[in-house]
DRENTORKOL-3810 file (N, C-alpha, C; in nm, 4 decimals):
REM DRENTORKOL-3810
@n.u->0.0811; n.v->-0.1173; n.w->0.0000; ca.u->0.0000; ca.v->0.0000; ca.w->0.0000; c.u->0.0857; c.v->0.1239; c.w->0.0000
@n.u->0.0799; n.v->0.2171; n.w->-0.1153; ca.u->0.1248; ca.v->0.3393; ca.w->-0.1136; c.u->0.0801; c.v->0.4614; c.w->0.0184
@n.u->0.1570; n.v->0.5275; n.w->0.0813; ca.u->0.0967; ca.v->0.5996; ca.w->0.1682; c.u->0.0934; c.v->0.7460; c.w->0.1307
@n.u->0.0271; n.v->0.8287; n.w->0.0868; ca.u->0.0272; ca.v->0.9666; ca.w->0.0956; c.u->0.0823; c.v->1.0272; c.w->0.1776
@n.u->0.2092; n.v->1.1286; n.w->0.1518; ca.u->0.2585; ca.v->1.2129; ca.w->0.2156; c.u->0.1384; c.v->1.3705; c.w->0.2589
@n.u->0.0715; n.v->1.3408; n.w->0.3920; ca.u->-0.0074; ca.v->1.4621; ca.w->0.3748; c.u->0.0921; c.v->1.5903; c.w->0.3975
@n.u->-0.0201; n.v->1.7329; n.w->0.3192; ca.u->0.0548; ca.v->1.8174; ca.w->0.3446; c.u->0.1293; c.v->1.8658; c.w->0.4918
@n.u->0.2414; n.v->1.9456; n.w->0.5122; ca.u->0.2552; ca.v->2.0059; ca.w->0.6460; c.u->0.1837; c.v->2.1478; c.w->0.6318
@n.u->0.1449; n.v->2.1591; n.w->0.7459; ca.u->0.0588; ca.v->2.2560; ca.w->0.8023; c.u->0.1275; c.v->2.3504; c.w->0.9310
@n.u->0.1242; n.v->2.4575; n.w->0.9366; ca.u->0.2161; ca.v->2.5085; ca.w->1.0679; c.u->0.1405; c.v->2.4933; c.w->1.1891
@n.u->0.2019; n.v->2.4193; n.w->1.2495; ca.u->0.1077; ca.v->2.3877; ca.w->1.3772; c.u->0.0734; c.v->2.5185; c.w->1.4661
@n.u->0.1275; n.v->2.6399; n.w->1.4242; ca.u->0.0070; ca.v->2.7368; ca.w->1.5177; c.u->-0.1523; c.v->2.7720; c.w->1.4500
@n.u->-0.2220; n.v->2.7900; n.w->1.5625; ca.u->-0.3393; ca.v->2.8228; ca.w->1.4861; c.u->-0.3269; c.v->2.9489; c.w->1.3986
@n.u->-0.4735; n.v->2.9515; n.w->1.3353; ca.u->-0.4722; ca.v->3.0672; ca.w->1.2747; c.u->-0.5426; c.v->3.1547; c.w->1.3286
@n.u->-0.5503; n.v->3.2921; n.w->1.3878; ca.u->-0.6422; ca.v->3.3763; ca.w->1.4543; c.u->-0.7943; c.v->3.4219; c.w->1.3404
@n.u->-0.8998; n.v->3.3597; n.w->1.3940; ca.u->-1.0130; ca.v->3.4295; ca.w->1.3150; c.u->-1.0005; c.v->3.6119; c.w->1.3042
@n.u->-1.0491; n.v->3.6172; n.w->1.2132; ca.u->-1.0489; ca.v->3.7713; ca.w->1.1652; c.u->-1.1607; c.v->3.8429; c.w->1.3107
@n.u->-1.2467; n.v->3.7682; n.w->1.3360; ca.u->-1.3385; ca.v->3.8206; ca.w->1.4511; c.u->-1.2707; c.v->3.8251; c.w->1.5933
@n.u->-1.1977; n.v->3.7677; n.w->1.6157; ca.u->-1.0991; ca.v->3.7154; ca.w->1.7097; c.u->-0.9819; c.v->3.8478; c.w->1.7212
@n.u->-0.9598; n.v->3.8594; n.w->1.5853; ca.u->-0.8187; ca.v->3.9758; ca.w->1.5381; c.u->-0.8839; c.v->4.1335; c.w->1.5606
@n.u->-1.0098; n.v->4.1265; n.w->1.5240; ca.u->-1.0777; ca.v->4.2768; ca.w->1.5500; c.u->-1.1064; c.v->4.3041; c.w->1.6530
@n.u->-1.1439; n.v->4.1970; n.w->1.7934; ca.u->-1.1965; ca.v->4.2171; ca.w->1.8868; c.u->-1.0502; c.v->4.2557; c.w->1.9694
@n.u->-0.9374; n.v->4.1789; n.w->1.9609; ca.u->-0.8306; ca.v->4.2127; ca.w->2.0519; c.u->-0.7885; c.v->4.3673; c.w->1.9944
@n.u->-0.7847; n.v->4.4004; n.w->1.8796; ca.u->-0.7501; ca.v->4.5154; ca.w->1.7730; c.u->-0.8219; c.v->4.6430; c.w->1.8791
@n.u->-0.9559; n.v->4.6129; n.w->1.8797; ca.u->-1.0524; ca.v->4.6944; ca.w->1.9920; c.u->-1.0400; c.v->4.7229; c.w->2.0991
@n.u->-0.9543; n.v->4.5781; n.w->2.1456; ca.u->-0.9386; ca.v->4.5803; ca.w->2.3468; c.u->-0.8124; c.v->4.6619; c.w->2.3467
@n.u->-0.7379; n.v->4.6912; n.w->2.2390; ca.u->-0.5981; ca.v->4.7690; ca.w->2.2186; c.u->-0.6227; c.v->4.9371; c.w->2.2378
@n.u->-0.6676; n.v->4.9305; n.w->2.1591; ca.u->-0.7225; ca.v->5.1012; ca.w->2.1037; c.u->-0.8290; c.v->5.1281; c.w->2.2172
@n.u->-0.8828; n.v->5.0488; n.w->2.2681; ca.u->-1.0029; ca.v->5.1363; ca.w->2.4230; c.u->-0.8739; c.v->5.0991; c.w->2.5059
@n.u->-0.7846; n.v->5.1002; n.w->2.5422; ca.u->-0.6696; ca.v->5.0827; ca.w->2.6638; c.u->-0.6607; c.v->5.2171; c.w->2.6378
@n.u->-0.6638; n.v->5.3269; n.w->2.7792; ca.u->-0.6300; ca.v->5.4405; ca.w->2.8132; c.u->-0.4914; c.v->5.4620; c.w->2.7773
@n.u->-0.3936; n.v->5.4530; n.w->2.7791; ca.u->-0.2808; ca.v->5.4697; ca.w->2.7346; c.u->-0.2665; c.v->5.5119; c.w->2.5550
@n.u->-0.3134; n.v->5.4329; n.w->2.5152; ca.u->-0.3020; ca.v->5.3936; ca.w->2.3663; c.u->-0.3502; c.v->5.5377; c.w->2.3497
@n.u->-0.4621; n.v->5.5860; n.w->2.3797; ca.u->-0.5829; ca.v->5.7104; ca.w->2.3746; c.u->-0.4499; c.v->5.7941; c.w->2.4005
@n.u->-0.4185; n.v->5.8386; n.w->2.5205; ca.u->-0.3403; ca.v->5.9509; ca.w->2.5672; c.u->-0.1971; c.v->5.9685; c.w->2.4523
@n.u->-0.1408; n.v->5.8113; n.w->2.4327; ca.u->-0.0272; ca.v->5.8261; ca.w->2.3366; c.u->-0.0396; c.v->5.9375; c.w->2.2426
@n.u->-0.1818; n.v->5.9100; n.w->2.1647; ca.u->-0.2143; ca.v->5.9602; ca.w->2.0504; c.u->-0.2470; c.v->6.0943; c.w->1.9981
@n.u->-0.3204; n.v->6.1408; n.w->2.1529; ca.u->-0.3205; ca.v->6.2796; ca.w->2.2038; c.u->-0.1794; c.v->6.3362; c.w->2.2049
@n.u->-0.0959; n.v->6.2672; n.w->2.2787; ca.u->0.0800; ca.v->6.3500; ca.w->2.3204; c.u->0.1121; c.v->6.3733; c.w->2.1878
@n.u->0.0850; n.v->6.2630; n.w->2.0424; ca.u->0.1339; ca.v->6.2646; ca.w->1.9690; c.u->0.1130; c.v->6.3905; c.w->1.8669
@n.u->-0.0680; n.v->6.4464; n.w->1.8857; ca.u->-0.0872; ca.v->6.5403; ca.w->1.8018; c.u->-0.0363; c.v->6.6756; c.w->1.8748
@n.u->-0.0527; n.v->6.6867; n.w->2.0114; ca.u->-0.0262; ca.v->6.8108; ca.w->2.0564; c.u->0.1136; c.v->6.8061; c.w->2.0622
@n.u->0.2126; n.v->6.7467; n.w->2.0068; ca.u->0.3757; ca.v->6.7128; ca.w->2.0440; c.u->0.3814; c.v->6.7554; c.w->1.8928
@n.u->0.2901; n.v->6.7383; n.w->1.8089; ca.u->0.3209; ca.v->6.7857; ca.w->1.6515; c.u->0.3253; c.v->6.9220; c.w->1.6280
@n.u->0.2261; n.v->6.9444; n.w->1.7135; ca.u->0.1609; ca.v->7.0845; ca.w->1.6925; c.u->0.2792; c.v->7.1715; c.w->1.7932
@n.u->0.3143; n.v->7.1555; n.w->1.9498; ca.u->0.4077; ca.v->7.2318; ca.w->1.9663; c.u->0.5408; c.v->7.2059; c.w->1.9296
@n.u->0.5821; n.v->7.1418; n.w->1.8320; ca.u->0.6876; ca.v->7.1237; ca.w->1.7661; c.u->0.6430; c.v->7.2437; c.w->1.6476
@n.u->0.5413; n.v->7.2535; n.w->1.5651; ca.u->0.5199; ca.v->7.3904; ca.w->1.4621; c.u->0.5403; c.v->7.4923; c.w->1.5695
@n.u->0.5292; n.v->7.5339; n.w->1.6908; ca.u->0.4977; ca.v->7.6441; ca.w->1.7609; c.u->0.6549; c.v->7.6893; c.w->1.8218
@n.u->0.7124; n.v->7.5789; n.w->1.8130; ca.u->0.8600; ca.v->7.5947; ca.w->1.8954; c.u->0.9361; c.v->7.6321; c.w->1.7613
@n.u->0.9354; n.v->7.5716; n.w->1.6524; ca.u->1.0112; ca.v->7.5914; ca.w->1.5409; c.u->1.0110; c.v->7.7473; c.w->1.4866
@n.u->0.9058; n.v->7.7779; n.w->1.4945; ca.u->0.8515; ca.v->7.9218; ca.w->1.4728; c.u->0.8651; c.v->7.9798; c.w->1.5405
@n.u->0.8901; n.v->7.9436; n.w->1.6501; ca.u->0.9681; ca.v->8.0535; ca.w->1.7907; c.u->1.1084; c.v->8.0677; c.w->1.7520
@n.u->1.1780; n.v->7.9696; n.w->1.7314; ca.u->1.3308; ca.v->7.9356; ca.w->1.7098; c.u->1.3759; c.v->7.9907; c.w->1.5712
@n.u->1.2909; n.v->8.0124; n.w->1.4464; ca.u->1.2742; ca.v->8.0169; ca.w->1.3481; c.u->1.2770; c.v->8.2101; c.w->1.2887
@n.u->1.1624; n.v->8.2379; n.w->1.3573; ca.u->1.1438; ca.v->8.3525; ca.w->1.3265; c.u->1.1664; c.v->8.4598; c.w->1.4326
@n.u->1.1853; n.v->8.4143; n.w->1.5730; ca.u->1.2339; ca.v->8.5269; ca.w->1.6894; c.u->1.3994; c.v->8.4949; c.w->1.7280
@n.u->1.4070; n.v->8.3509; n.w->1.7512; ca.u->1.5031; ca.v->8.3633; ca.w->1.8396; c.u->1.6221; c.v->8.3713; c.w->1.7569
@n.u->1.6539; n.v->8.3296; n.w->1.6291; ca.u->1.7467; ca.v->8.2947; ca.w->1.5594; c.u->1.8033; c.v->8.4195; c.w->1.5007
@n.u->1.6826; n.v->8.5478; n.w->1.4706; ca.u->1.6737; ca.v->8.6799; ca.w->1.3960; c.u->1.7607; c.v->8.7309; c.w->1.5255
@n.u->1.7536; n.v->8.7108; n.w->1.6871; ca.u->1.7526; ca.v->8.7933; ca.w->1.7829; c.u->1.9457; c.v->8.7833; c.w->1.8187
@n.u->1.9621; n.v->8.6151; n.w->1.7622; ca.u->2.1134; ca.v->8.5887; ca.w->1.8208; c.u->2.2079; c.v->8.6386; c.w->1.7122
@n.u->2.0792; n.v->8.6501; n.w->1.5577; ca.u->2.1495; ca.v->8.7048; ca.w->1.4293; c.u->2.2154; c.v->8.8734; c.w->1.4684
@n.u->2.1399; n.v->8.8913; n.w->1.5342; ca.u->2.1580; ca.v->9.0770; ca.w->1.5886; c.u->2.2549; c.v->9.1032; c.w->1.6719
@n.u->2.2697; n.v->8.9826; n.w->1.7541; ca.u->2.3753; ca.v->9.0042; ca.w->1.8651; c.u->2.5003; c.v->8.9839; c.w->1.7847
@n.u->2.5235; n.v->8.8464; n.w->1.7233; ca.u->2.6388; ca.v->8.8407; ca.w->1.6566; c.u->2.7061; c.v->8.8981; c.w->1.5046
@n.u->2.5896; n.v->9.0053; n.w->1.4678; ca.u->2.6392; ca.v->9.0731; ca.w->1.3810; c.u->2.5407; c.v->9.0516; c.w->1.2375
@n.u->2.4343; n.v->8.9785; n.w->1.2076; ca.u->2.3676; ca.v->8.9387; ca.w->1.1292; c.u->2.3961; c.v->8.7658; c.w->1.0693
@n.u->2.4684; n.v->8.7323; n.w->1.1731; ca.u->2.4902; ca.v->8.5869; ca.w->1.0937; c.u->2.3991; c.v->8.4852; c.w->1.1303
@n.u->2.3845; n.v->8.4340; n.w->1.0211; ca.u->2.2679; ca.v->8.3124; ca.w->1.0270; c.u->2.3108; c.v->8.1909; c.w->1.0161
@n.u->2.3192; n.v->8.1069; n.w->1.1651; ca.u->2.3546; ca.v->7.9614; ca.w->1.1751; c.u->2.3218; c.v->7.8772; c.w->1.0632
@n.u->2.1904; n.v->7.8814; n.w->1.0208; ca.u->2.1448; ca.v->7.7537; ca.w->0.9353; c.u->2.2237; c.v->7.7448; c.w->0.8066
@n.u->2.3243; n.v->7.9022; n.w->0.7545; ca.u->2.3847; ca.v->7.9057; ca.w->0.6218; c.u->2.5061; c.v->7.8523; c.w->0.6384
@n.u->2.5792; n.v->7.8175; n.w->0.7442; ca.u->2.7214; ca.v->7.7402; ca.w->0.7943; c.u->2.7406; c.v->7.6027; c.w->0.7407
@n.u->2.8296; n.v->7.6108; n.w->0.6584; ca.u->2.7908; ca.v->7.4331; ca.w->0.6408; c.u->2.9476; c.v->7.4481; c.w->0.5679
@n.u->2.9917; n.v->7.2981; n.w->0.5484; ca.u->3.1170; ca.v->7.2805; ca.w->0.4730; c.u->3.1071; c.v->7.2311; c.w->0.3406
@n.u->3.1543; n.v->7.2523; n.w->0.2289; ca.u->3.1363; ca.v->7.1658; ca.w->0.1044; c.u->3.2182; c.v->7.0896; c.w->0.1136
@n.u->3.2067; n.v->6.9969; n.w->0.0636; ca.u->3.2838; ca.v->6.9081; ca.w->0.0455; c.u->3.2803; c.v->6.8408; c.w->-0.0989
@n.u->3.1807; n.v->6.9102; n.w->-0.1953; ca.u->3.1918; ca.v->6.8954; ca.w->-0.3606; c.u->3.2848; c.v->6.9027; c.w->-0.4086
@n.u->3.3368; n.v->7.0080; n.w->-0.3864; ca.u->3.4566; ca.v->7.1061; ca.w->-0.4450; c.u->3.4059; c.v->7.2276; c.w->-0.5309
@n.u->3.2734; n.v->7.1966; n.w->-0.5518; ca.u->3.1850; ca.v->7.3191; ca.w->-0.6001; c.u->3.1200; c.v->7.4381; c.w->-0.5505
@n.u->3.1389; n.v->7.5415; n.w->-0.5922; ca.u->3.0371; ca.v->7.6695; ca.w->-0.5083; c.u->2.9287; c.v->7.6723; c.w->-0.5299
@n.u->2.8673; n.v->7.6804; n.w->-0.4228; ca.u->2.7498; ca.v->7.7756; ca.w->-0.3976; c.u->2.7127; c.v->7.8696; c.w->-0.2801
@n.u->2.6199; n.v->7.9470; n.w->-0.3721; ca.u->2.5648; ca.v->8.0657; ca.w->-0.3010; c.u->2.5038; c.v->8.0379; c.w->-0.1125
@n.u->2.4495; n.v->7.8960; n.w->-0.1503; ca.u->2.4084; ca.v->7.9249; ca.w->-0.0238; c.u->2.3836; c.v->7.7222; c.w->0.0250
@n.u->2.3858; n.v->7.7023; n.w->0.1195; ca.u->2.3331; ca.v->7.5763; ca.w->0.1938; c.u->2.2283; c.v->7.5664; c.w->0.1208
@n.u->2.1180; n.v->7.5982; n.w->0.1501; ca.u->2.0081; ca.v->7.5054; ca.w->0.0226; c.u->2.0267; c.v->7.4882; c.w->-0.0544
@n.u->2.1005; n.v->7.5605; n.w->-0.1329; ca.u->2.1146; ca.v->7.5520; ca.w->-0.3280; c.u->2.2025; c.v->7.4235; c.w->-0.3024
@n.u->2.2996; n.v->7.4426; n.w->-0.2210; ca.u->2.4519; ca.v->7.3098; ca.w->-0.2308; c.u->2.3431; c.v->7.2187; c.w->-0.2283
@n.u->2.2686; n.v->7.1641; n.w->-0.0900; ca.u->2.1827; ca.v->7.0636; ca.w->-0.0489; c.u->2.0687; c.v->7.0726; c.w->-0.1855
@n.u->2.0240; n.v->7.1174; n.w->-0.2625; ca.u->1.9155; ca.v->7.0871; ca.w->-0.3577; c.u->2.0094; c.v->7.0574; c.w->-0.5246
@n.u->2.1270; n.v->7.0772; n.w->-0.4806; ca.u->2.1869; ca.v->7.0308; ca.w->-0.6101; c.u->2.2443; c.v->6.9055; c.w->-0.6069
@n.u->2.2436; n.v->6.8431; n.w->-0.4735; ca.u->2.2797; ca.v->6.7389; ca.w->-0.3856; c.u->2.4356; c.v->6.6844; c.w->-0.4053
@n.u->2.4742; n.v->6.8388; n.w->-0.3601; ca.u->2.6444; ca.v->6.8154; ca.w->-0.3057; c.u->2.6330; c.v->6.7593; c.w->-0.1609
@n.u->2.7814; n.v->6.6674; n.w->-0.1699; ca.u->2.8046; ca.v->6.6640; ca.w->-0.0203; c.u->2.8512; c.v->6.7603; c.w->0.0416
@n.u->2.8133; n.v->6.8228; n.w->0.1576; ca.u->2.7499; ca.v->6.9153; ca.w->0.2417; c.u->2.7623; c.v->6.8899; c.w->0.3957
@n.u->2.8406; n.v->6.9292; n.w->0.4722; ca.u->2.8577; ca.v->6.9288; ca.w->0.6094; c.u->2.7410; c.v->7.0774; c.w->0.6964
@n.u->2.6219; n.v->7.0663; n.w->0.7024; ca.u->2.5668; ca.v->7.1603; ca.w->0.7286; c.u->2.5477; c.v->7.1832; c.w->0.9246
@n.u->2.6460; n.v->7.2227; n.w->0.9640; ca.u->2.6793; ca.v->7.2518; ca.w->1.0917; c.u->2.5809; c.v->7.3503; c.w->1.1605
@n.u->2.5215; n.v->7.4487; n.w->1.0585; ca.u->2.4947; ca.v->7.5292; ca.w->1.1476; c.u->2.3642; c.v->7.5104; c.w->1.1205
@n.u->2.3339; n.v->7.4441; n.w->1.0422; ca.u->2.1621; ca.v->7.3353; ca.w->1.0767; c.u->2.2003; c.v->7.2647; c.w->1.2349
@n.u->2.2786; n.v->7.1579; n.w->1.2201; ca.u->2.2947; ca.v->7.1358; ca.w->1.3694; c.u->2.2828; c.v->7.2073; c.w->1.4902
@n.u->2.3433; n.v->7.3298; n.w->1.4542; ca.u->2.3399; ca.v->7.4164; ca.w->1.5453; c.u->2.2259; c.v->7.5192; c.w->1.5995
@n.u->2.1347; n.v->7.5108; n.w->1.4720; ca.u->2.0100; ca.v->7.5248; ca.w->1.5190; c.u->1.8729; c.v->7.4640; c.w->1.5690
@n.u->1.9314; n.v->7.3135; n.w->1.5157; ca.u->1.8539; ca.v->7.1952; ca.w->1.6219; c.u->1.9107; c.v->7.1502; c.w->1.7186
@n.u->1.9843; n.v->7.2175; n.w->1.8036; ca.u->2.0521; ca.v->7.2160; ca.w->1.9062; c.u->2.0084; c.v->7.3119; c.w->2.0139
@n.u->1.9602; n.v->7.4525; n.w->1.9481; ca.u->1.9155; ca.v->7.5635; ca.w->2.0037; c.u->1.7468; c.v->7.5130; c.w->2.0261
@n.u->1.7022; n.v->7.4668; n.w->1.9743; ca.u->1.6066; ca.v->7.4275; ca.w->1.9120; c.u->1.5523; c.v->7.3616; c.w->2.0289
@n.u->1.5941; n.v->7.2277; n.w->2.0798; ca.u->1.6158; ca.v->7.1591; ca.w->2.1504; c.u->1.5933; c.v->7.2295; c.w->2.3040
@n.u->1.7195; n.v->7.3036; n.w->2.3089; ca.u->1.6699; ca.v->7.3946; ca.w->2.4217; c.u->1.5704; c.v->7.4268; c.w->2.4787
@n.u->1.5491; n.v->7.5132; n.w->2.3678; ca.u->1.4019; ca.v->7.5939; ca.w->2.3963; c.u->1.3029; c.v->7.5384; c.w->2.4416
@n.u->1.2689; n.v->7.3832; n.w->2.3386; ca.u->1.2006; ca.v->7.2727; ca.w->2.4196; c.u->1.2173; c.v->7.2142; c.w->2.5201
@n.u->1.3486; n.v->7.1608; n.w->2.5666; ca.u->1.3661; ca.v->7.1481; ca.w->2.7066; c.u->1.3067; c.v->7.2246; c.w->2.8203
@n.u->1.3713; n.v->7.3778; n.w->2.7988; ca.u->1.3194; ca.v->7.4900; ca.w->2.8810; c.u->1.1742; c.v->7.5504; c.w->2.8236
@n.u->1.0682; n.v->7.5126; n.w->2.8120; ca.u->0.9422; ca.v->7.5510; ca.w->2.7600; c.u->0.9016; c.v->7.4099; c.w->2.8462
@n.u->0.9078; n.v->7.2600; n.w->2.8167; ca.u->0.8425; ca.v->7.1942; ca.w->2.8678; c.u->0.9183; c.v->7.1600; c.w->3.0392
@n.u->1.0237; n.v->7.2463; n.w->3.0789; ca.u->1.0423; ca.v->7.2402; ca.w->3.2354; c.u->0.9595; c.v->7.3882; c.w->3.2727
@n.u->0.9655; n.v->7.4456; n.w->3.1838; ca.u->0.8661; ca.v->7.5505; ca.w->3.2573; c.u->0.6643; c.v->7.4751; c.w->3.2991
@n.u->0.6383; n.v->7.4349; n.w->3.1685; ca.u->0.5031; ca.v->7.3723; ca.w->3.1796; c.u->0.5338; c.v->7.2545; c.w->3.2879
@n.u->0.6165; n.v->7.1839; n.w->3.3416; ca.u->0.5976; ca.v->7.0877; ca.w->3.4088; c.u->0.5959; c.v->7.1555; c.w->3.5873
@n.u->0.6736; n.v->7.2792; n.w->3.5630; ca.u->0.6966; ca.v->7.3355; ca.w->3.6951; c.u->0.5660; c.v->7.3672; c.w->3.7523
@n.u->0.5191; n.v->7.4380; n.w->3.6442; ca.u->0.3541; ca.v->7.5010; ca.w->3.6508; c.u->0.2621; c.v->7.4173; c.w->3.6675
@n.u->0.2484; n.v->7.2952; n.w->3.6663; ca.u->0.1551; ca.v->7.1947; ca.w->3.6794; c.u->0.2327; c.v->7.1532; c.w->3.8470
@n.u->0.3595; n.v->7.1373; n.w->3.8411; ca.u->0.3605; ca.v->7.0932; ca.w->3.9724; c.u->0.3398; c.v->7.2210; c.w->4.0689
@n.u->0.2771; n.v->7.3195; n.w->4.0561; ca.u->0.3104; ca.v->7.4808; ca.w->4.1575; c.u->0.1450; c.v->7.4493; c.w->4.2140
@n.u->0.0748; n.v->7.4061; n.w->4.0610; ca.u->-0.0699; ca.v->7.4145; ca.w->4.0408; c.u->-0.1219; c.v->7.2844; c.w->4.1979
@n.u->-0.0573; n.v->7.1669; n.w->4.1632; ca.u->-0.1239; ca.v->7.0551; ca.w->4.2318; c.u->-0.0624; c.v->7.0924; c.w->4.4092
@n.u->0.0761; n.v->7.1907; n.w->4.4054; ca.u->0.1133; ca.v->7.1892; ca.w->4.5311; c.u->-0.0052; c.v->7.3110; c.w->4.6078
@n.u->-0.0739; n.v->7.3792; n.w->4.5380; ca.u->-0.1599; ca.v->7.4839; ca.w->4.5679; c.u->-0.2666; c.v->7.3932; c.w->4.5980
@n.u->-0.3144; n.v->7.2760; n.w->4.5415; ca.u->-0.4593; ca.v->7.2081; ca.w->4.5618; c.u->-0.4706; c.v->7.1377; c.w->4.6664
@n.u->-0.3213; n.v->7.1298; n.w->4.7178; ca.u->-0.3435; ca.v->7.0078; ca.w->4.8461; c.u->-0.3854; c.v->7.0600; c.w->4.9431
@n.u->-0.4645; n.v->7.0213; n.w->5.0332; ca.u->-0.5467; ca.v->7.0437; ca.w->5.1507; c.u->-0.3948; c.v->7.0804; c.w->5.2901
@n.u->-0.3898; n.v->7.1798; n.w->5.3458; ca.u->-0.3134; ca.v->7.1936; ca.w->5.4509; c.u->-0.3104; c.v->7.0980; c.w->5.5417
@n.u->-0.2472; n.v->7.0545; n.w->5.6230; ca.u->-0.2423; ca.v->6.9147; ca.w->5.7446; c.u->-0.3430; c.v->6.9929; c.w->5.8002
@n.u->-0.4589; n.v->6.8899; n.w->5.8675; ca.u->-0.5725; ca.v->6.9234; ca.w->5.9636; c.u->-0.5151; c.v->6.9422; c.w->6.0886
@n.u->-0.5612; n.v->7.0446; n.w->6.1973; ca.u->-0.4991; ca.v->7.0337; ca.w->6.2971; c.u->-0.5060; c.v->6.9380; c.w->6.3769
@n.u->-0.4351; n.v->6.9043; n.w->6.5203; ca.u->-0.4401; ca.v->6.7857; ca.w->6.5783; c.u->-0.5562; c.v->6.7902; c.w->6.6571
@n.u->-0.6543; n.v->6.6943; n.w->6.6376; ca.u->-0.7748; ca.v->6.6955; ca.w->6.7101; c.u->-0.7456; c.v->6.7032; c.w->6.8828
@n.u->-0.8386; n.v->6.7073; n.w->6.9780; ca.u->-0.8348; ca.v->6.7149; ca.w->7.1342; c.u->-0.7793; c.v->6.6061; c.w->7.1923
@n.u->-0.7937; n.v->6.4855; n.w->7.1170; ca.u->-0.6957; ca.v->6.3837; ca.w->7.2007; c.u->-0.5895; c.v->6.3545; c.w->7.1754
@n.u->-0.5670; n.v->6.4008; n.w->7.0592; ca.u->-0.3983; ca.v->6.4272; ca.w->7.0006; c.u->-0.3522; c.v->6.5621; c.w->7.0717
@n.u->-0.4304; n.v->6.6751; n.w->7.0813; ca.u->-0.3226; ca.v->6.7712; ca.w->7.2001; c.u->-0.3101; c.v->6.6884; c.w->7.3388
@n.u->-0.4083; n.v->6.6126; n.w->7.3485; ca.u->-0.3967; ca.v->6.5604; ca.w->7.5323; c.u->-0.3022; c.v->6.4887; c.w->7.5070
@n.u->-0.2712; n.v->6.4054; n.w->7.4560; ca.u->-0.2071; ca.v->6.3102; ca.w->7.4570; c.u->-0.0291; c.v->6.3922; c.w->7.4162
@n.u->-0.0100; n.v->6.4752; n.w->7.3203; ca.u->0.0865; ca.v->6.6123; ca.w->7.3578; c.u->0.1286; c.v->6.6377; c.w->7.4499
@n.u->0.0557; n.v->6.6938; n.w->7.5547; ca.u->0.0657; ca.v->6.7393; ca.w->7.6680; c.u->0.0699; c.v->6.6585; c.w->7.7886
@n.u->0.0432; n.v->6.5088; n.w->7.7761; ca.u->0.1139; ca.v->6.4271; ca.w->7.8940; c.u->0.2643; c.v->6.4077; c.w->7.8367
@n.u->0.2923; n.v->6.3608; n.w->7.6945; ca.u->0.4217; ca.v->6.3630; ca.w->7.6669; c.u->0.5055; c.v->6.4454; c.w->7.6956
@n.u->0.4822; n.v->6.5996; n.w->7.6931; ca.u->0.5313; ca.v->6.7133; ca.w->7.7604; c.u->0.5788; c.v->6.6739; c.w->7.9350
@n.u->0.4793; n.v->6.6740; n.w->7.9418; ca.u->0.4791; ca.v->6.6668; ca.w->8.1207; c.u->0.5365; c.v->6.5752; c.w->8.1589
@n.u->0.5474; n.v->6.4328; n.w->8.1082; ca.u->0.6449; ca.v->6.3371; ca.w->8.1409; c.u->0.8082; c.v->6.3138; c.w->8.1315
@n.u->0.8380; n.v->6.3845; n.w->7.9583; ca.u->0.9287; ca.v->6.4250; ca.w->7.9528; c.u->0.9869; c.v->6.5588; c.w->8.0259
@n.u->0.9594; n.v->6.6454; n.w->8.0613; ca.u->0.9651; ca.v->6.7574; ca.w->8.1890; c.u->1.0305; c.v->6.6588; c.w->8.3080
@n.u->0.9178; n.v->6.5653; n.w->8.3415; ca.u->0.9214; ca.v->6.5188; ca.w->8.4990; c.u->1.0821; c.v->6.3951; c.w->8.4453
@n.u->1.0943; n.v->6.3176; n.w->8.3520; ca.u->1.2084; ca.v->6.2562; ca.w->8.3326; c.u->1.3468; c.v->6.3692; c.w->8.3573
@n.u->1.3289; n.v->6.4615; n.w->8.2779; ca.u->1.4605; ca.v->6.5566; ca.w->8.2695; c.u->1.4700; c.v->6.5913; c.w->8.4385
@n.u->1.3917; n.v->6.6468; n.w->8.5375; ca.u->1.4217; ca.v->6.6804; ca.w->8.6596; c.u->1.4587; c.v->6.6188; c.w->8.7482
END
């Protein structure tokens, strides 16, 4: 008798598609997942708000101090070709050491650091203002005070 080689099959199951949507669901209602997604749009959005701080105030302000120079135009060629300026090199796609891009996502950086230790300070100033003062010590907590007093008194004499 000839025996048929049956096929192999991978012995893990296969997840039903109803099975795959329902865990898909228990994922996305997990509070976390929710908040991620939130950090993620408002982390987009003050990333446009910081760039444009860094962009159009702060960079014009350090341009003034140091004489009109603008970090982001610093860069090294390394083509061997001129150009007028860092974008043109970078859009003609020379190699390009652009340093003072670095140097303005560096500043950059900062600002975010010090913008989100300021917002974190302010949330912690906020919750240290909400806490309830210690209640005073009720009447049998002063009595009980005041024999400790008196005993320690009468030990020391």
């Amino acid at each position: 008798m000839q025996q048929r080689n049956a096929p192999i099959r991978p012995q893990a199951a296969v997840e039903s598609p109803k099975g795959f949507i329902a865990e898909f669901r228990q994922f996305i209602a997990r509070g976390n997942v929710v908040d991620l997604a939130v950090a993620v749009v408002i982390g987009a959005a003050f990333t446009a708000v910081v760039n444009s701080f860094v962009g159009d105030i702060i960079t014009p302000l350090i341009g003034l101090f140091t004489g009109g120079i603008n970090f982001s135009e610093f860069y090294i060629n390394l083509s061997g070709k001129t150009f007028p300026s860092y974008a043109e090199a970078k859009a003609a796609g020379a190699a390009v050491i652009g340093y003072g891009a670095f140097i303005q996502s560096i500043i950059t950086f900062l600002i975010v650091a010090f913008a989100i230790f300021l917002i974190v300070k302010a949330i912690n100033q906020f919750y240290r203002k909400q806490e309830a003062p210690p209640a005073a010590p009720s009447a049998e907590e002063k009595l009980l005070m005041e024999i400790r007093d008196l005993l320690a008194k009468q030990v020391n004499q």
